[in-house]
C-alpha positions as CSV (number, residue, x, y, z in Angstrom):
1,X,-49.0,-12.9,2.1
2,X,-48.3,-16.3,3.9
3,X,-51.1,-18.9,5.4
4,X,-50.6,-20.6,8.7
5,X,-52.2,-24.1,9.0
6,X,-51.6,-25.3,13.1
7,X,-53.1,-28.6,15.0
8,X,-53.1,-29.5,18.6
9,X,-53.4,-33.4,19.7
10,X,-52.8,-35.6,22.2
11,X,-50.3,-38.5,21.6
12,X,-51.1,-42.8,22.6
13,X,-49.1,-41.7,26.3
14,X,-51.8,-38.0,26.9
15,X,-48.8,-35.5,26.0
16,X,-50.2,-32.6,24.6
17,X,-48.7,-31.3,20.7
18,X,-48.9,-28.5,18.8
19,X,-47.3,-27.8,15.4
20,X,-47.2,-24.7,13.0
21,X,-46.7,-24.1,9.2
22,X,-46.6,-21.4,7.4
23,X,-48.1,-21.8,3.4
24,X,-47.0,-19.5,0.6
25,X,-46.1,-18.6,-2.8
26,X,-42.5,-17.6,-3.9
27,X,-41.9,-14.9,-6.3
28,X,-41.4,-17.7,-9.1
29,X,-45.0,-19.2,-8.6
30,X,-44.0,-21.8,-6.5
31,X,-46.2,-23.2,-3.0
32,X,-43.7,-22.8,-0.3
33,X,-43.9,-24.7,3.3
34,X,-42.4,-24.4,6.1
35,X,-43.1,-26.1,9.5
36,X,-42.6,-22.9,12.0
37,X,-42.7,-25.0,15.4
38,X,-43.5,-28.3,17.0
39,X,-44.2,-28.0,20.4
40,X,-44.9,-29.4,24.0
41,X,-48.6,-28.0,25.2
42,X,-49.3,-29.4,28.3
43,X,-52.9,-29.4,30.3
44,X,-56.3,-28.0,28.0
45,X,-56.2,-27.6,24.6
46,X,-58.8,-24.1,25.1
47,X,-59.1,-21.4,22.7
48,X,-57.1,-18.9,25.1
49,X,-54.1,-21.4,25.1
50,X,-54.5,-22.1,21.2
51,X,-54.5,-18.1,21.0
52,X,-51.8,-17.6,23.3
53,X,-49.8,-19.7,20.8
54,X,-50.7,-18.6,17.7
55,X,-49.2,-15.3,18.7
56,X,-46.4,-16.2,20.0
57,X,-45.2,-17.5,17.1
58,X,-46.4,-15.1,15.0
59,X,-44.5,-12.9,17.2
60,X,-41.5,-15.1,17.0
61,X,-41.5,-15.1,13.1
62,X,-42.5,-11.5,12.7
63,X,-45.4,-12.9,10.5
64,X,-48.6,-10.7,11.9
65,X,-48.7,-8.4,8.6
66,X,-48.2,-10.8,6.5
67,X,-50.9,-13.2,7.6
68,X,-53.4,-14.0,5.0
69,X,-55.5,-17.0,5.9
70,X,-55.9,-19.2,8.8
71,X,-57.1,-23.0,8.5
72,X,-58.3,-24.5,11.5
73,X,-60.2,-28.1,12.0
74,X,-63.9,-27.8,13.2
75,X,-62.5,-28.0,16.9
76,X,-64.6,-25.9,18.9
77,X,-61.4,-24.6,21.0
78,X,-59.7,-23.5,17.4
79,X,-63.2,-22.0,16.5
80,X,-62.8,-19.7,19.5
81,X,-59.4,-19.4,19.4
82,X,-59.6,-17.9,15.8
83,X,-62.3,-15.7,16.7
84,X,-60.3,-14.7,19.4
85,X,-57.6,-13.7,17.2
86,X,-59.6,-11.9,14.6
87,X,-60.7,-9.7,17.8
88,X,-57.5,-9.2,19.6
89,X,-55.5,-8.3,16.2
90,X,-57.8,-6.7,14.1
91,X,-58.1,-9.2,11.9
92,X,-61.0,-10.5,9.3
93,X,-62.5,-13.4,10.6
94,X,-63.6,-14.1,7.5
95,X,-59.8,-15.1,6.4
96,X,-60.2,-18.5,8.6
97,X,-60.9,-21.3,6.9
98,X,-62.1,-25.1,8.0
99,X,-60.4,-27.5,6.7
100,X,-62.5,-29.3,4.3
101,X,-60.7,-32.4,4.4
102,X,-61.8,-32.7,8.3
103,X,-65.2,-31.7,6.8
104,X,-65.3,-34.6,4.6
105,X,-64.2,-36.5,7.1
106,X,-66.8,-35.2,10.1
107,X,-69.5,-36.3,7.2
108,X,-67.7,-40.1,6.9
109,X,-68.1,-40.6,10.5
110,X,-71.6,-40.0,10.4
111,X,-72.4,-42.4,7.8
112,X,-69.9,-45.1,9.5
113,X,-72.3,-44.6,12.6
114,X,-74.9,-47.1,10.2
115,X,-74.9,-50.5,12.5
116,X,-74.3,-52.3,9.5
117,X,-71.1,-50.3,8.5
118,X,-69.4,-50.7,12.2
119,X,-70.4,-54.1,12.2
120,X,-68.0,-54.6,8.7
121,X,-65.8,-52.2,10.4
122,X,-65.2,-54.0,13.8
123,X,-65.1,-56.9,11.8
124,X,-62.6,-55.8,9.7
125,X,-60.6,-53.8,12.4
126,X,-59.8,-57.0,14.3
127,X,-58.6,-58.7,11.1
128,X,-56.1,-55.9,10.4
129,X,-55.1,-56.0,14.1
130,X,-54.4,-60.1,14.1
131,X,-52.9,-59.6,10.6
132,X,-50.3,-56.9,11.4
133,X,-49.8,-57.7,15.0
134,X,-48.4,-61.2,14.5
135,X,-45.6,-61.2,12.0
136,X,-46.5,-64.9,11.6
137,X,-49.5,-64.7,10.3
138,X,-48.3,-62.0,8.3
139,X,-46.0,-63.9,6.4
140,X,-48.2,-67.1,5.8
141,X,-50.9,-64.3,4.4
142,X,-48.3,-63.2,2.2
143,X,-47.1,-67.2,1.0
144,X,-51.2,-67.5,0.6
145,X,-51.1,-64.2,-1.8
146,X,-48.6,-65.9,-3.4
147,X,-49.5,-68.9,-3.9
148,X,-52.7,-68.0,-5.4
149,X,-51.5,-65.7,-7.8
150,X,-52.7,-62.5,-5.8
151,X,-50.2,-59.2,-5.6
152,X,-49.1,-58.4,-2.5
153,X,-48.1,-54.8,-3.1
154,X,-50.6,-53.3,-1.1
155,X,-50.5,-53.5,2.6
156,X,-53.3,-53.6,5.3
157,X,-54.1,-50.5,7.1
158,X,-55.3,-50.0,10.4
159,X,-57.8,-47.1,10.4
160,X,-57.5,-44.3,13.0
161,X,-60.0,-41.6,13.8
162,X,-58.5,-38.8,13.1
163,X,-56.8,-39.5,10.4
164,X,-59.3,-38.5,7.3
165,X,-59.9,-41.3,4.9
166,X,-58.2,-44.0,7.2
167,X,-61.2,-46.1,7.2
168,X,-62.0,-45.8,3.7
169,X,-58.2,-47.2,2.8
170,X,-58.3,-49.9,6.0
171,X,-61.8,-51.0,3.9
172,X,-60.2,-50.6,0.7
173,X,-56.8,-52.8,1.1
174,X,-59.0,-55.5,3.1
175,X,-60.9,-55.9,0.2
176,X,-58.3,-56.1,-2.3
């Protein structure tokens, strides 16, 4: 039995994305991987399109009986697009899972919506952007690290809202 994880996202210039993998374990114990597609999807992310997908290539792979799991985001489109699928393919419903990760993550947000934490967070947004936008006053941070004795083996990162724990490490590496 095999688990297929899939996302959809827009890039910086609004073209629409969708990739596939397929999760399992080999005969010898081993966790397998294997990205199935990466593809163009244009217009609405909506369940029916998402569905549309999934079963094409499932179809593609010959993967329907051996389907185990399915793990999703907490986008409402994936939602219905895996109930969908459960429906159309006989299916358990059951057998999709939300990531917990993005779970995690959905609960960050929340407690970064504290005016005191976006305050720090704005704050410290705009420092990473001057810092790693201007290669100049990147390299006179890194002649003041090492001047005062301070490793510089850890780099600034910019946080980005859908990638889970972003903001945490962005906090993190500004603080170190």
């Amino acid at each position: 039995k095999a688990s297929l994880t899939f996302d959809c996202w827009d890039s910086p210039n609004l073209l629409g994305f969708m990739s596939f993998t397929i999760h399992w374990i080999d005969s010898e114990w081993w966790k397998r991987e294997i990205l199935l597609g990466f593809k163009n999807l244009p217009g609405r992310h909506t369940g029916e399109v998402i569905l549309r997908e999934i079963g094409l290539i499932l179809t593609e792979h010959d993967l329907h009986g051996a389907l185990h799991c399915i793990t999703i985001d907490n986008a409402a489109e994936n939602v219905k697009a895996l109930r969908n699928f459960a429906q159309r393919f006989d299916w358990p419903e059951e057998n999709g899972i939300r990531c917990f990760a993005h779970s995690i993550q959905l609960s960050c947000n929340y407690l970064y919506e504290n005016k005191y934490l976006q305050e720090i967070r704005r704050k410290v947004r705009r420092l990473v952007a001057a810092e790693l936008f201007h290669s100049n006053r990147h390299r006179e941070f890194f002649e003041m690290c090492q001047a005062a004795g301070i490793p510089y083996d850890l780099q600034l990162v910019k946080d980005n809202e859908t990638r889970w724990n972003s903001t945490w490490q962005m906090l993190e590496t500004a603080y170190l």
